[in-house]
C-alpha positions in Angstrom: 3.2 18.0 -8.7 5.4 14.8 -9.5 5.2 11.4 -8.1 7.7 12.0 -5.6 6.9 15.1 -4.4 3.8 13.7 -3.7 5.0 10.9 -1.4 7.5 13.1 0.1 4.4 15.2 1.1 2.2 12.5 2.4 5.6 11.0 4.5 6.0 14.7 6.2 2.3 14.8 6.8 2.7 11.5 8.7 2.2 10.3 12.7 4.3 7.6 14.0 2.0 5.2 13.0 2.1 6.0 9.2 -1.5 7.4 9.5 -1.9 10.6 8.1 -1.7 13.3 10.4 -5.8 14.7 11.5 -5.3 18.1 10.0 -3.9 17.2 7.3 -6.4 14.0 6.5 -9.1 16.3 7.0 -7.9 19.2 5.1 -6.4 17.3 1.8 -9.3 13.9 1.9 -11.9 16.7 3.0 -11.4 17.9 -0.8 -12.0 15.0 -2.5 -15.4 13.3 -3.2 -16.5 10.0 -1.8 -16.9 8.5 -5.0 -13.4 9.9 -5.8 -12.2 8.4 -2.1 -13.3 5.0 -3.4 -11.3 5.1 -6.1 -8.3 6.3 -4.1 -8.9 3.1 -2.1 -9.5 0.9 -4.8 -6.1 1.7 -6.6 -4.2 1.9 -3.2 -5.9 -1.9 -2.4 -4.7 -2.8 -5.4 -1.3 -2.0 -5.2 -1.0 -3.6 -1.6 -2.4 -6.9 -2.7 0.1 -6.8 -6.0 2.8 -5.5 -2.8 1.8 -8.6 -0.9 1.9 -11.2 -3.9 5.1 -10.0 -4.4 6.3 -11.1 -1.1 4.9 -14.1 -0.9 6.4 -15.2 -4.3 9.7 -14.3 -3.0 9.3 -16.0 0.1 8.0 -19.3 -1.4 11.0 -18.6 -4.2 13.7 -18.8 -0.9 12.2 -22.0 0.3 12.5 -23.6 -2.8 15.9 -22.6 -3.2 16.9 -23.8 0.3 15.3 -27.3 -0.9 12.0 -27.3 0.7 9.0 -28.3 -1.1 6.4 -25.6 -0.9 2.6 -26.3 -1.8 0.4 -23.9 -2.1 -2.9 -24.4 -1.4 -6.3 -22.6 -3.4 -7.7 -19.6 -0.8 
């Protein structure tokens, strides 16, 4: 299966909410195993936080642009 089919697949298997539907949470995560779960959720983490940095970034990039000063603090 290629990358986009595989998203395409997930989206159609979606509620409202983005959630995966029940059925299909429990028939497709059912098959996997916890330590292989974690792993799913590690990489999907990941590429959040990356998602996320990226935004920020952007947004502090726009302030600058528009002349404020931005200063970012250590978390």
């Amino acid at each position: 299966m290629k990358p986009k089919e595989l998203v395409a697949h997930l989206r159609k298997n979606q509620n409202n909410n983005k959630s995966l539907k029940t059925v299909f949470a429990t028939q497709f995560l059912g098959k996997l195993e916890s330590e292989e779960l974690d792993g799913l959720m590690k990489s999907i983490n990941h590429e959040k936080n990356r998602r996320d940095v990226a935004v920020i970034n952007e947004k502090i990039e726009f302030l600058k642009s528009k002349g404020f000063e931005v200063i970012q603090s250590a978390k």
